[in-house]
mmCIF file of the protein (N, C-alpha, C, O) and its ligand, coordinates in Angstrom:
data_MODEL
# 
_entry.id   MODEL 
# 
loop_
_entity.id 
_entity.type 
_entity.pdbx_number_of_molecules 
1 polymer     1 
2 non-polymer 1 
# 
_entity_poly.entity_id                      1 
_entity_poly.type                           'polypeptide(L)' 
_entity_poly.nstd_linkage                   no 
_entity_poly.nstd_monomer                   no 
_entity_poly.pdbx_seq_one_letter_code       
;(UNK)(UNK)(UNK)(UNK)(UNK)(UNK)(UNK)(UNK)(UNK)(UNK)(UNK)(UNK)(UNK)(UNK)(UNK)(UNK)
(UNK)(UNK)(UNK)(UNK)(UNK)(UNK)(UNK)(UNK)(UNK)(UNK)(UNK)(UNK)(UNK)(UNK)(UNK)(UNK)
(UNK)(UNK)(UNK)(UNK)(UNK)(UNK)(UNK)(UNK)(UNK)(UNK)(UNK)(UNK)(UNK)(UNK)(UNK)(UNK)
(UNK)(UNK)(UNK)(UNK)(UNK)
;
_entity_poly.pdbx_seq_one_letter_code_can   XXXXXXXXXXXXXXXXXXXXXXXXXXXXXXXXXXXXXXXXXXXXXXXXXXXXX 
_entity_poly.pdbx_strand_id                 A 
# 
loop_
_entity_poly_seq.entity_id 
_entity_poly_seq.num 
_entity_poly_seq.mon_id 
_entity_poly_seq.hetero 
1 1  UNK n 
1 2  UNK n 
1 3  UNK n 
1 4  UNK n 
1 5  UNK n 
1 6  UNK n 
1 7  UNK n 
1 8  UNK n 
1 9  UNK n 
1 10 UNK n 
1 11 UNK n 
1 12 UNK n 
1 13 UNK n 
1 14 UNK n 
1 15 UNK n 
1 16 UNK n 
1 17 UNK n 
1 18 UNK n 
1 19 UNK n 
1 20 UNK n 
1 21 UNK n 
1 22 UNK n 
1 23 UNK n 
1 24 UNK n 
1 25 UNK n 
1 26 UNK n 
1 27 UNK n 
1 28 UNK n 
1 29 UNK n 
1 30 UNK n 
1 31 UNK n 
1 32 UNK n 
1 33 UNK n 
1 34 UNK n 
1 35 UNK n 
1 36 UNK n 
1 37 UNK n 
1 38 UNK n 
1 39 UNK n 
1 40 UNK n 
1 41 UNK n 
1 42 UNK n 
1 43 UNK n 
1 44 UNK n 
1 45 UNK n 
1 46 UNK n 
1 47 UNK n 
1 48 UNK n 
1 49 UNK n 
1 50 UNK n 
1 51 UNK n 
1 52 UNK n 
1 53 UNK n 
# 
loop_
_struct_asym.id 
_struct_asym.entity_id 
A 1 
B 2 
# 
loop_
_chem_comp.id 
_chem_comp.type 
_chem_comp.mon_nstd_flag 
UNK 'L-peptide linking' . 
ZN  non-polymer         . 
# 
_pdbx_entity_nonpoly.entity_id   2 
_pdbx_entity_nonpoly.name        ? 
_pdbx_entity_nonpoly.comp_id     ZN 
# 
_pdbx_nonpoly_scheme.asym_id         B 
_pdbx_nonpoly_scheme.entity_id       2 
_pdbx_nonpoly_scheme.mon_id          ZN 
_pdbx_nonpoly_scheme.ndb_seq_num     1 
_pdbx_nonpoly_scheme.pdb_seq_num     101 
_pdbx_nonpoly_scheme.auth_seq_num    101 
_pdbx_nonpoly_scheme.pdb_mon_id      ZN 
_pdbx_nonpoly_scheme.auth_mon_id     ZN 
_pdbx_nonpoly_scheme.pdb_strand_id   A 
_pdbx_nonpoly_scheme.pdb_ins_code    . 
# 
loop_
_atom_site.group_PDB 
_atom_site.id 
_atom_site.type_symbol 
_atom_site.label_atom_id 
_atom_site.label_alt_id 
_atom_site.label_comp_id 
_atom_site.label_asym_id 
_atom_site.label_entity_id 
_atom_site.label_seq_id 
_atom_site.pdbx_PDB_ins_code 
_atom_site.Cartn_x 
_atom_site.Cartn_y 
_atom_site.Cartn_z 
_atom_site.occupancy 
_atom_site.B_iso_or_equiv 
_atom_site.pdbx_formal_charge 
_atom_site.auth_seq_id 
_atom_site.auth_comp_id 
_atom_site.auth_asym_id 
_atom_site.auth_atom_id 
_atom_site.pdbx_PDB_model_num 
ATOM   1   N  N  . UNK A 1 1  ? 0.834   -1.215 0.000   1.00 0.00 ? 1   UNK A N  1 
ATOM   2   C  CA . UNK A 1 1  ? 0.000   0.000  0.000   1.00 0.00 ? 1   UNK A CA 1 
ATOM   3   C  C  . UNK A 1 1  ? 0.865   1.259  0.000   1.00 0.00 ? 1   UNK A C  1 
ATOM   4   O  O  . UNK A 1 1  ? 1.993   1.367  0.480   1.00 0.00 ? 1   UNK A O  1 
ATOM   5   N  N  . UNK A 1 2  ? 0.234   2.072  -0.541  1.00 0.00 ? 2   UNK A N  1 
ATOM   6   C  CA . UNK A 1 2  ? 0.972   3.308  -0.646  1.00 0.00 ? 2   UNK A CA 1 
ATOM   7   C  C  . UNK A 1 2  ? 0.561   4.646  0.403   1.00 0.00 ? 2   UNK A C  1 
ATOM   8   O  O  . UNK A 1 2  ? -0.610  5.021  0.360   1.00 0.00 ? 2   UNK A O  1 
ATOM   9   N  N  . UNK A 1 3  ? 1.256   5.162  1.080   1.00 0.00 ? 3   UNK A N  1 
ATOM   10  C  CA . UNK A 1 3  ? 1.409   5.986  2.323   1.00 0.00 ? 3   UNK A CA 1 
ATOM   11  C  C  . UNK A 1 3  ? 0.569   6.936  2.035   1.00 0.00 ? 3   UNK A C  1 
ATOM   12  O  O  . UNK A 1 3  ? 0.950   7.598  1.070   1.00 0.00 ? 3   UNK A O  1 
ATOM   13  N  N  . UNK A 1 4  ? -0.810  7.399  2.660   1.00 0.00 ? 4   UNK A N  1 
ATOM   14  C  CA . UNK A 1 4  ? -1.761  8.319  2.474   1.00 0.00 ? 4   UNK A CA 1 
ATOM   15  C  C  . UNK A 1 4  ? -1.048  9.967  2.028   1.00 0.00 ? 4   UNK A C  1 
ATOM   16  O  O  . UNK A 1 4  ? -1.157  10.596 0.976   1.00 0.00 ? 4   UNK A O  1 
ATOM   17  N  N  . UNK A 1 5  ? -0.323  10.299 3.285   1.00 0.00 ? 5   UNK A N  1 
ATOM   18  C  CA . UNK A 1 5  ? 0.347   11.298 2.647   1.00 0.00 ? 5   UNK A CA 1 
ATOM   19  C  C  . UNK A 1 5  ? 1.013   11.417 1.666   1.00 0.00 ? 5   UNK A C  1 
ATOM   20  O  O  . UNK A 1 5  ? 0.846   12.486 1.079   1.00 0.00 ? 5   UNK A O  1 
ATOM   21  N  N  . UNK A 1 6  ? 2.045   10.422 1.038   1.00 0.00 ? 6   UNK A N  1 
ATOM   22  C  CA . UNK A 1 6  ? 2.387   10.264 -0.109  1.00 0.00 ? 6   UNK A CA 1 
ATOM   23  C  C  . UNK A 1 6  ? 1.400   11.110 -1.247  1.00 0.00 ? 6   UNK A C  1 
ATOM   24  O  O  . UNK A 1 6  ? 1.276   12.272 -1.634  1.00 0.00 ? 6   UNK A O  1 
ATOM   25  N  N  . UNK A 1 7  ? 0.856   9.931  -1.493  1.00 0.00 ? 7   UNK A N  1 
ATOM   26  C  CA . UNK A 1 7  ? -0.435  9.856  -2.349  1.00 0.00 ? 7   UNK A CA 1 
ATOM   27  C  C  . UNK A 1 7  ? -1.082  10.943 -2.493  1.00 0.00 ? 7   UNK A C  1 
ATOM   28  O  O  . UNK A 1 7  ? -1.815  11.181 -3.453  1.00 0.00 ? 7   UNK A O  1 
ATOM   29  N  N  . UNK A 1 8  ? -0.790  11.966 -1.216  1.00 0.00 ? 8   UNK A N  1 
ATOM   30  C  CA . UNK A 1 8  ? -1.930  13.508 -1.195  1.00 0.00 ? 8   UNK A CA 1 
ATOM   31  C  C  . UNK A 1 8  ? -1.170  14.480 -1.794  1.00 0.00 ? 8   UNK A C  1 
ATOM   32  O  O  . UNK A 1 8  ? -1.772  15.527 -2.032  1.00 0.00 ? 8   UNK A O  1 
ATOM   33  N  N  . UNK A 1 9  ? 0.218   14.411 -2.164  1.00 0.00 ? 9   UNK A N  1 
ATOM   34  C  CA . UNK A 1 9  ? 1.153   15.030 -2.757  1.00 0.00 ? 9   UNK A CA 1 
ATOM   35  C  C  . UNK A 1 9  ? 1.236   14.550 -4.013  1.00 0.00 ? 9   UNK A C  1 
ATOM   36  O  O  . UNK A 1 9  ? 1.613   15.417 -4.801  1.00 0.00 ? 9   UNK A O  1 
ATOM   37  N  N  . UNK A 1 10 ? 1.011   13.413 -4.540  1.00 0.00 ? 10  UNK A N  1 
ATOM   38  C  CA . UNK A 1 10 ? 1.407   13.416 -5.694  1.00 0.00 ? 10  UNK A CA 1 
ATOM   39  C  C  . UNK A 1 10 ? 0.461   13.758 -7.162  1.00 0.00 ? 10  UNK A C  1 
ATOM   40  O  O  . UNK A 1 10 ? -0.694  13.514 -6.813  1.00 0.00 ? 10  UNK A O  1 
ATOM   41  N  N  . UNK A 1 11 ? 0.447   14.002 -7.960  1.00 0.00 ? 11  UNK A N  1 
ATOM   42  C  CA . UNK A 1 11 ? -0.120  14.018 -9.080  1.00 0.00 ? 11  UNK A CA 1 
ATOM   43  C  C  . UNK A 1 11 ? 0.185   14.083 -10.055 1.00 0.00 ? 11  UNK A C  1 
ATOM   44  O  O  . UNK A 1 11 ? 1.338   14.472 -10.238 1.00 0.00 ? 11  UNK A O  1 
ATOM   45  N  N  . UNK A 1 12 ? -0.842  13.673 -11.490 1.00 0.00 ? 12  UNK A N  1 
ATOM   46  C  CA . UNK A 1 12 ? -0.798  13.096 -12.470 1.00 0.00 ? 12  UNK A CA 1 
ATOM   47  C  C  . UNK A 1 12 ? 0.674   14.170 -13.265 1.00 0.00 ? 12  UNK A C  1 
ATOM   48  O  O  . UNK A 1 12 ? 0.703   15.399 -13.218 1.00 0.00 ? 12  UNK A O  1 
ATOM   49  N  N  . UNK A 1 13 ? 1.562   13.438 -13.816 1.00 0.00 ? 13  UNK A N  1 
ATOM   50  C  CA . UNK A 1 13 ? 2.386   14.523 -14.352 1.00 0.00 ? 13  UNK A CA 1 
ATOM   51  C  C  . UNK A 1 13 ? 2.068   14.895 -15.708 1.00 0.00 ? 13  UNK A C  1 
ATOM   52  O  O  . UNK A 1 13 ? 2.840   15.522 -16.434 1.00 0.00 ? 13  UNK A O  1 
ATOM   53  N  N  . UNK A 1 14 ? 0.831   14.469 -16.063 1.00 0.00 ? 14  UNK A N  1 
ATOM   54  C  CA . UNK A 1 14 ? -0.151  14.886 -17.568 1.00 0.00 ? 14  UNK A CA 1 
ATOM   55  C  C  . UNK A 1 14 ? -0.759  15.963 -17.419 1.00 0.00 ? 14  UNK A C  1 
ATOM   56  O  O  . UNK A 1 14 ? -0.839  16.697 -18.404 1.00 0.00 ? 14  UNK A O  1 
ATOM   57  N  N  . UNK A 1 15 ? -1.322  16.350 -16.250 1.00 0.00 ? 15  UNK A N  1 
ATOM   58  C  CA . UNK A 1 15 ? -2.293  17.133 -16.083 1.00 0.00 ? 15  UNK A CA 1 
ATOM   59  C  C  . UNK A 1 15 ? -2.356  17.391 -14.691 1.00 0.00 ? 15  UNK A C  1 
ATOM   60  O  O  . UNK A 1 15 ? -3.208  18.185 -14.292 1.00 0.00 ? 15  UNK A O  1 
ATOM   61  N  N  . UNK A 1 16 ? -1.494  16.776 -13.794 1.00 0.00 ? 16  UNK A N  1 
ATOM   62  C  CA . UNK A 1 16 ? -1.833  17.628 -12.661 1.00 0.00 ? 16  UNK A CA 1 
ATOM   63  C  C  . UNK A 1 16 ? -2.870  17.390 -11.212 1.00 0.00 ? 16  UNK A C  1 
ATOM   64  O  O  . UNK A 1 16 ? -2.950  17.881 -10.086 1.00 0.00 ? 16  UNK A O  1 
ATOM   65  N  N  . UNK A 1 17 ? -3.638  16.235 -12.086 1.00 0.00 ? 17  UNK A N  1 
ATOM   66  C  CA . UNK A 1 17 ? -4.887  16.314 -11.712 1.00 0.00 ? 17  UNK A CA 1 
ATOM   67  C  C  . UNK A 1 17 ? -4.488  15.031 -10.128 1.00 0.00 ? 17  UNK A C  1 
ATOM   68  O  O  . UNK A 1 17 ? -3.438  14.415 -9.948  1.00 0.00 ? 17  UNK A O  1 
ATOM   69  N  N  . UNK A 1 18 ? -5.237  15.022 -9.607  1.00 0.00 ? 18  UNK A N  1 
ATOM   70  C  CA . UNK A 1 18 ? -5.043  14.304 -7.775  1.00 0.00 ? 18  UNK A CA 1 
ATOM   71  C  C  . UNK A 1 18 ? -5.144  12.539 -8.701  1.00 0.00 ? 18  UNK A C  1 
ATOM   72  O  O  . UNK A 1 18 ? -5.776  12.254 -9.718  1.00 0.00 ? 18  UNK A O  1 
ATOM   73  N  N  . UNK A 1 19 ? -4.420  11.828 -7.996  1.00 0.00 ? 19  UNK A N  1 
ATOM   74  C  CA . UNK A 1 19 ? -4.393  10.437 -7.963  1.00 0.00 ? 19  UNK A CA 1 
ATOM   75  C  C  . UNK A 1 19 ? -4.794  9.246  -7.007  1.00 0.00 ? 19  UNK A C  1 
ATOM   76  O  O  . UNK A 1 19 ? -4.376  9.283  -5.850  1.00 0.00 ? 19  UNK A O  1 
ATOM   77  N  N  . UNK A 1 20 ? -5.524  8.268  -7.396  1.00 0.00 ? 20  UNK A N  1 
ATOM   78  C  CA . UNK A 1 20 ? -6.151  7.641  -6.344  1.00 0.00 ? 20  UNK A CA 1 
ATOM   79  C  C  . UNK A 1 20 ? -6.073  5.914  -6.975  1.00 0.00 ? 20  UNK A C  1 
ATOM   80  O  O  . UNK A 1 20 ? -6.472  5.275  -7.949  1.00 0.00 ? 20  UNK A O  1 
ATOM   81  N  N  . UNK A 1 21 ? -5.561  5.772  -6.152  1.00 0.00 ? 21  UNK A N  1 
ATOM   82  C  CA . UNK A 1 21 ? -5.052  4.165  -5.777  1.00 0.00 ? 21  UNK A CA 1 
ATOM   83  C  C  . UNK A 1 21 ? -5.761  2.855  -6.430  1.00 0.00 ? 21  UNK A C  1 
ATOM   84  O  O  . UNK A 1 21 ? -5.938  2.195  -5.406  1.00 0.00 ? 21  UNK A O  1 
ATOM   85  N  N  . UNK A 1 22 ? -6.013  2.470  -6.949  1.00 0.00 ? 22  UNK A N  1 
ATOM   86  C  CA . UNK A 1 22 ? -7.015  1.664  -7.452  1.00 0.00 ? 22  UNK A CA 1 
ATOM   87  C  C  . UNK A 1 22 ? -6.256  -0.070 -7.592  1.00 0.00 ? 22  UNK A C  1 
ATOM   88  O  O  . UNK A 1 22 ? -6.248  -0.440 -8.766  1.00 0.00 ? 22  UNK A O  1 
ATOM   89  N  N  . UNK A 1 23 ? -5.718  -1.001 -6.700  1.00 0.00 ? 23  UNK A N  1 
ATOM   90  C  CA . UNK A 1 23 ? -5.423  -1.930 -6.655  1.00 0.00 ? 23  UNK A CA 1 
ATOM   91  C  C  . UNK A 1 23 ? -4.047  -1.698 -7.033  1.00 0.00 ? 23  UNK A C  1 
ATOM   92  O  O  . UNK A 1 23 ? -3.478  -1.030 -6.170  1.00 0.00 ? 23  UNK A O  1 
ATOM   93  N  N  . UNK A 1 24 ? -3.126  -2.081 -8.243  1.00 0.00 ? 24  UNK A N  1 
ATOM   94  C  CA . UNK A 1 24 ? -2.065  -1.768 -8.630  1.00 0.00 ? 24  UNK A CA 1 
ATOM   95  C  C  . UNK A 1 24 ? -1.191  -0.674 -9.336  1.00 0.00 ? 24  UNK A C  1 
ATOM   96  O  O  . UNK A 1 24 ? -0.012  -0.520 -9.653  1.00 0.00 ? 24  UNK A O  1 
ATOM   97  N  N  . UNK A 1 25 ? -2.716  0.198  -9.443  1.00 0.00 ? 25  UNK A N  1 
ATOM   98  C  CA . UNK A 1 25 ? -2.491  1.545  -10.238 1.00 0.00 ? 25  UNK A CA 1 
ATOM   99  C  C  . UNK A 1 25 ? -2.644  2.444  -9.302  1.00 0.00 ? 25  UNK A C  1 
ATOM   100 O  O  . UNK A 1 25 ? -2.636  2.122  -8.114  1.00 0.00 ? 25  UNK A O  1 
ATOM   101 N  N  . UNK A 1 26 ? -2.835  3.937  -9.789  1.00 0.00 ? 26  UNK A N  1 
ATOM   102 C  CA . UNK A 1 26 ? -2.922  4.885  -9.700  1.00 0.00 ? 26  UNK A CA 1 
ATOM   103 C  C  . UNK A 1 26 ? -3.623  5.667  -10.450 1.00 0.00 ? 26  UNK A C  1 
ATOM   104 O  O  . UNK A 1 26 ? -2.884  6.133  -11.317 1.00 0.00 ? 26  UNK A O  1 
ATOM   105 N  N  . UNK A 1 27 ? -4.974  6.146  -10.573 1.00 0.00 ? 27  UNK A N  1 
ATOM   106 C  CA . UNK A 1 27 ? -5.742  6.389  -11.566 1.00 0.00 ? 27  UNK A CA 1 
ATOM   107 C  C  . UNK A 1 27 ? -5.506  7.651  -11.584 1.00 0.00 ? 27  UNK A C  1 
ATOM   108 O  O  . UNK A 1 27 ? -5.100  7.982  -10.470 1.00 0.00 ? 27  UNK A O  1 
ATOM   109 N  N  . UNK A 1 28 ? -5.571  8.769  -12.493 1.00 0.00 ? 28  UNK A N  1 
ATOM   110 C  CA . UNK A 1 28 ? -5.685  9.835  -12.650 1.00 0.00 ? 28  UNK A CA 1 
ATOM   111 C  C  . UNK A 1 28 ? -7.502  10.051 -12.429 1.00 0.00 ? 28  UNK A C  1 
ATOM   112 O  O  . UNK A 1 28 ? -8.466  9.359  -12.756 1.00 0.00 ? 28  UNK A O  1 
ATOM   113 N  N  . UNK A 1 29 ? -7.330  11.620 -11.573 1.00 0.00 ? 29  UNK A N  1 
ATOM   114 C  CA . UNK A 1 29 ? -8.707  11.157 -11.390 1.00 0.00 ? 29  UNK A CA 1 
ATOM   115 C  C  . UNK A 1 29 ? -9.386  12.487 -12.541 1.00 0.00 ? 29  UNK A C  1 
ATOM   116 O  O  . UNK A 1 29 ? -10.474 12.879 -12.119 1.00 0.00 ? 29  UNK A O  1 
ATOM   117 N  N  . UNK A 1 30 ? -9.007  13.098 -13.663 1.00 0.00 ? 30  UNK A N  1 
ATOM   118 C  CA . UNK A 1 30 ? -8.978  14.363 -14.446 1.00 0.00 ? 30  UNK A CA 1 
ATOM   119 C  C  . UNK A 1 30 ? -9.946  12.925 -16.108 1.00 0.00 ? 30  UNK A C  1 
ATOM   120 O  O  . UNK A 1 30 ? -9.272  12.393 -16.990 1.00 0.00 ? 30  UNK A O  1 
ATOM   121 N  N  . UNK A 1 31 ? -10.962 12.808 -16.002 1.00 0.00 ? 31  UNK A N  1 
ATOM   122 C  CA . UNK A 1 31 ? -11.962 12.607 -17.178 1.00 0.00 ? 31  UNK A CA 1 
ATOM   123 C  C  . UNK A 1 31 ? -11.344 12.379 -18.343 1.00 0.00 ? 31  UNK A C  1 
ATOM   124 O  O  . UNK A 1 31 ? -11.418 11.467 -19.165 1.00 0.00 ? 31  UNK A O  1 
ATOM   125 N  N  . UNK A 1 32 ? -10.504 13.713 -18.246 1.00 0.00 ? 32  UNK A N  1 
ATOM   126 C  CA . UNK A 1 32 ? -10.750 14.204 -20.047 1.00 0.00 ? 32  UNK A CA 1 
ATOM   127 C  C  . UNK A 1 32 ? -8.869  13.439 -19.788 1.00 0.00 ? 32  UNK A C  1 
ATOM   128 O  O  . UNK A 1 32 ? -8.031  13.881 -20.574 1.00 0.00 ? 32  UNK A O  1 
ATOM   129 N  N  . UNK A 1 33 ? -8.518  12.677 -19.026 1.00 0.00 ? 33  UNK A N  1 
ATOM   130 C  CA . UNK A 1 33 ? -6.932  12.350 -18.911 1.00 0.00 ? 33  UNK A CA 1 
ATOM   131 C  C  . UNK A 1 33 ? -7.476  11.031 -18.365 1.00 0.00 ? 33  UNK A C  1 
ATOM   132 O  O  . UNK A 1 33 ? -8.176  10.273 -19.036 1.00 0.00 ? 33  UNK A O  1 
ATOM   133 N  N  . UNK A 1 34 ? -7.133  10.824 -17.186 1.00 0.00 ? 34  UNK A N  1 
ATOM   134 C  CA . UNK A 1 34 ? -8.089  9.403  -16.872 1.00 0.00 ? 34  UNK A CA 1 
ATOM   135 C  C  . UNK A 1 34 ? -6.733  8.391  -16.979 1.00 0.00 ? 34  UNK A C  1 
ATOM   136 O  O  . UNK A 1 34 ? -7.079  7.227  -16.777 1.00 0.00 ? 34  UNK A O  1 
ATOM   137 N  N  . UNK A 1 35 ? -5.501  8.505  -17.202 1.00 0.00 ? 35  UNK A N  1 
ATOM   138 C  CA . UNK A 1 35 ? -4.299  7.643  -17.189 1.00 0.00 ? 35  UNK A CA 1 
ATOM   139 C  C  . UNK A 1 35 ? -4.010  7.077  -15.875 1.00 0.00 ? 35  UNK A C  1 
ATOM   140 O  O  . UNK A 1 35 ? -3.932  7.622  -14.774 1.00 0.00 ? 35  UNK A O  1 
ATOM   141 N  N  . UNK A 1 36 ? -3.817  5.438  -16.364 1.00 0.00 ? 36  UNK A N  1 
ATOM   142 C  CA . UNK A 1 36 ? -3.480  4.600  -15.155 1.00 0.00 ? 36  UNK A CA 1 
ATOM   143 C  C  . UNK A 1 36 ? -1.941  4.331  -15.262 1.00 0.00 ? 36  UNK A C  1 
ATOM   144 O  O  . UNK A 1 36 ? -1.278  4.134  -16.281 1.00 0.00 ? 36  UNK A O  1 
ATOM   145 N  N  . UNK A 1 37 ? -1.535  4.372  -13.933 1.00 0.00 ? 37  UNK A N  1 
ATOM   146 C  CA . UNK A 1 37 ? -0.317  4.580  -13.826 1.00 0.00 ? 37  UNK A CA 1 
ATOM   147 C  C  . UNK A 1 37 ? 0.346   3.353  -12.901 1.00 0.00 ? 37  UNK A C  1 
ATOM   148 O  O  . UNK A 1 37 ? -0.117  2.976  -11.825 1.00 0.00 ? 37  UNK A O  1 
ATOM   149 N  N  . UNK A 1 38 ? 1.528   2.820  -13.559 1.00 0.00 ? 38  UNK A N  1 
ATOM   150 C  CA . UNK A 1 38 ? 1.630   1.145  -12.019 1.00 0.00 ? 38  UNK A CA 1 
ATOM   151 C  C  . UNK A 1 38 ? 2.201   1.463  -11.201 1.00 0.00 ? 38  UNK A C  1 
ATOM   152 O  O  . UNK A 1 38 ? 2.948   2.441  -11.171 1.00 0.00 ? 38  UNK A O  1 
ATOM   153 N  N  . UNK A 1 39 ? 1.901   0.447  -10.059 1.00 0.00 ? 39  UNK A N  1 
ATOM   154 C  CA . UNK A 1 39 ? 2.900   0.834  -8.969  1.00 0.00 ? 39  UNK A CA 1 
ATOM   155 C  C  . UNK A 1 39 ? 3.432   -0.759 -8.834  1.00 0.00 ? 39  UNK A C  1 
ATOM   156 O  O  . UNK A 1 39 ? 2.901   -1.868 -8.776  1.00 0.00 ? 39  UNK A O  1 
ATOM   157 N  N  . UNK A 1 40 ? 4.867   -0.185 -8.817  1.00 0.00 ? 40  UNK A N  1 
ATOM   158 C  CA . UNK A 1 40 ? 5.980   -1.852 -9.194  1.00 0.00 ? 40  UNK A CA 1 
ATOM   159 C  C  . UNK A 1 40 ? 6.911   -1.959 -7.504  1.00 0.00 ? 40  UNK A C  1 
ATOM   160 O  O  . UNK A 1 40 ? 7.686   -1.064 -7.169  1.00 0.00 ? 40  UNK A O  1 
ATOM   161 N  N  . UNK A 1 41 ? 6.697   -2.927 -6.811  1.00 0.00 ? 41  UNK A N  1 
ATOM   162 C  CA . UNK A 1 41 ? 7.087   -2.916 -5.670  1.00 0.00 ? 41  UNK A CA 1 
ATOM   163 C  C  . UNK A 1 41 ? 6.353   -1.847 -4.653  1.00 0.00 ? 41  UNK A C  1 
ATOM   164 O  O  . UNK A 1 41 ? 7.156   -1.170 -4.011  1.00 0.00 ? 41  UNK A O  1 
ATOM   165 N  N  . UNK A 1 42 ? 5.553   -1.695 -4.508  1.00 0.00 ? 42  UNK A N  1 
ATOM   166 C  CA . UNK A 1 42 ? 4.885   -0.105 -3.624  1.00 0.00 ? 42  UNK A CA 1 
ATOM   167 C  C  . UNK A 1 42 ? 5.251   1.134  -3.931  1.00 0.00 ? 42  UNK A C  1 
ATOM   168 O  O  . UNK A 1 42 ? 5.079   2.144  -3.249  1.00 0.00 ? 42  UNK A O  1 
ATOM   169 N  N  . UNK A 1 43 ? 6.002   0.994  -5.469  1.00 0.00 ? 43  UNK A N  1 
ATOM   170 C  CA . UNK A 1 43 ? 6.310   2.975  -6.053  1.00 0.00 ? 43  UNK A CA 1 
ATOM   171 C  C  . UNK A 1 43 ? 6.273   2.901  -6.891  1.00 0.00 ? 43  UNK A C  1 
ATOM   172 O  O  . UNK A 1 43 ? 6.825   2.244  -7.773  1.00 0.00 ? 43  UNK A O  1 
ATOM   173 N  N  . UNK A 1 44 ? 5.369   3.800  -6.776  1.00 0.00 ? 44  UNK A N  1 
ATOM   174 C  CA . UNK A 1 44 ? 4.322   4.295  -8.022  1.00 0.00 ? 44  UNK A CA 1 
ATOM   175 C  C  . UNK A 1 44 ? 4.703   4.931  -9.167  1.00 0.00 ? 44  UNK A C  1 
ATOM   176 O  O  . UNK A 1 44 ? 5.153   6.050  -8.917  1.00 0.00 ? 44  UNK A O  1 
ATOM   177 N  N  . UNK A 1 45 ? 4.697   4.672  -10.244 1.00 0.00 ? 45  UNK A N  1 
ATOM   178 C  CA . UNK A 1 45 ? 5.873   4.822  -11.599 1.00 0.00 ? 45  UNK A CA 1 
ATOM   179 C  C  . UNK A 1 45 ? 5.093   6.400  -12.305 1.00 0.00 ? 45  UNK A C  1 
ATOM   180 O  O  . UNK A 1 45 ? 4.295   6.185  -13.217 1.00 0.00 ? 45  UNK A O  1 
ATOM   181 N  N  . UNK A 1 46 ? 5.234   7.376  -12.044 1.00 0.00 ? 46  UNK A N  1 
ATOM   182 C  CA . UNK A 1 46 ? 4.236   8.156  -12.104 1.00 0.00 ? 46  UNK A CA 1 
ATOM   183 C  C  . UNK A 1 46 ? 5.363   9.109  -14.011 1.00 0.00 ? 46  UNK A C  1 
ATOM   184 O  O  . UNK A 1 46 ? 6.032   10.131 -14.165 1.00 0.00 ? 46  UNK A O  1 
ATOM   185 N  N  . UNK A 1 47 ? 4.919   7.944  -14.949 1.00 0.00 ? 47  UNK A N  1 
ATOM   186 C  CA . UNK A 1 47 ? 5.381   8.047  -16.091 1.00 0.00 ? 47  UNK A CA 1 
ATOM   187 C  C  . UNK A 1 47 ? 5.152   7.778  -17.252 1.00 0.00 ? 47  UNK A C  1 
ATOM   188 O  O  . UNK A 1 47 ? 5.385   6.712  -17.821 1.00 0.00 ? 47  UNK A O  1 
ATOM   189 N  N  . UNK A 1 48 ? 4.564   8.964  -17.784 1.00 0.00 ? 48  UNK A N  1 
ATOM   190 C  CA . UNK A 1 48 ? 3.507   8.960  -19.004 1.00 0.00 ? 48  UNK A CA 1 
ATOM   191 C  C  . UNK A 1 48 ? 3.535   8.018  -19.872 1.00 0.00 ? 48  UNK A C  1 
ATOM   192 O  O  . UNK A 1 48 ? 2.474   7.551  -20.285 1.00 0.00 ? 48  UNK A O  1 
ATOM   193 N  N  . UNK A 1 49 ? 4.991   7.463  -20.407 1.00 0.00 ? 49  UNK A N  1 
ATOM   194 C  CA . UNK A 1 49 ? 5.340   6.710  -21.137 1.00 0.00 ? 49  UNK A CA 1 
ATOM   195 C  C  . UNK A 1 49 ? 4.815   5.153  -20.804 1.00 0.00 ? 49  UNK A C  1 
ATOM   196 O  O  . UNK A 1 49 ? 4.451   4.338  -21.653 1.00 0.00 ? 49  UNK A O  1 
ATOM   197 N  N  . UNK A 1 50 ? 4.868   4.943  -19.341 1.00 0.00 ? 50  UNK A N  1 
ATOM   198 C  CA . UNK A 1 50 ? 4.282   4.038  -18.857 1.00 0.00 ? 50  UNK A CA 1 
ATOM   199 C  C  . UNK A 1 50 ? 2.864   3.999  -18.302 1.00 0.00 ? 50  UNK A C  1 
ATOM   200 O  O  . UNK A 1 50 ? 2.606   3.001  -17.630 1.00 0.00 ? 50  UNK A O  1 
ATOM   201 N  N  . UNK A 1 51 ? 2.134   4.677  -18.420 1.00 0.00 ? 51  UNK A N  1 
ATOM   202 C  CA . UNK A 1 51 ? 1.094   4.982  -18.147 1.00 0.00 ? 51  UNK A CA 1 
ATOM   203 C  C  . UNK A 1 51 ? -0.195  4.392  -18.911 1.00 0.00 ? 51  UNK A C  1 
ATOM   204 O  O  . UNK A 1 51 ? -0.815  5.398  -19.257 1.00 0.00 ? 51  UNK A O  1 
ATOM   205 N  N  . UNK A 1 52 ? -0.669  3.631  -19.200 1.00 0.00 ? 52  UNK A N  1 
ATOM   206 C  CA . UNK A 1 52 ? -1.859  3.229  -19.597 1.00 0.00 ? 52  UNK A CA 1 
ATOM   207 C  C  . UNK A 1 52 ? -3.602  3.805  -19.677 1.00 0.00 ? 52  UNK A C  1 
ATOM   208 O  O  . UNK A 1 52 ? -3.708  4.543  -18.698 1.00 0.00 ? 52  UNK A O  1 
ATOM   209 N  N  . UNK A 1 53 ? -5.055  3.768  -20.468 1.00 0.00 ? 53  UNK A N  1 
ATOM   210 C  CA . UNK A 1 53 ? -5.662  4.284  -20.431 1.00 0.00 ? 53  UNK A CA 1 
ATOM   211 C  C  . UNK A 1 53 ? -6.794  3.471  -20.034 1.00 0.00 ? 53  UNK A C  1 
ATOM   212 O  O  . UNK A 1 53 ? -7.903  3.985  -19.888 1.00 0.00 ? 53  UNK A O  1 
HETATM 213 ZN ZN . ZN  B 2 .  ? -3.987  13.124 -15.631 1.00 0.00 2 101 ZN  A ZN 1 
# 
C-alpha cells in the first residue's frame, strides 16, 4: 500500500490532476486524462510513457 500522505502530494504529471489508488495503479482522477499509472514494488511509476488508459 501506498502511504496516504504520499499519495496527497502526488499528481498526475499529464495534467496535474489528484491520484487515487485503485489496486495496482494509480488512476488519474482528471476525465478528459483518466491515465493509469503502475505501482511496481509499492512505487508508483508516475510516467507517461508508462502509463496506460
Ligand atoms: Zn492526468
Amino acid at each position: 500500500m501506498i502511504d496516504k500522505e504520499l499519495l496527497s502530494i502526488l499528481a498526475c504529471p499529464a495534467c496535474q490532476s489528484d491520484l487515487v489508488q485503485k489496486g495496482e495503479q494509480l488512476v488519474c482522477q482528471n476525465a478528459d486524462c483518466a491515465l493509469k499509472y503502475p505501482v511496481r514494488n509499492g512505487i508508483p511509476v508516475l510516467l507517461v510513457d508508462e502509463a496506460s488508459r
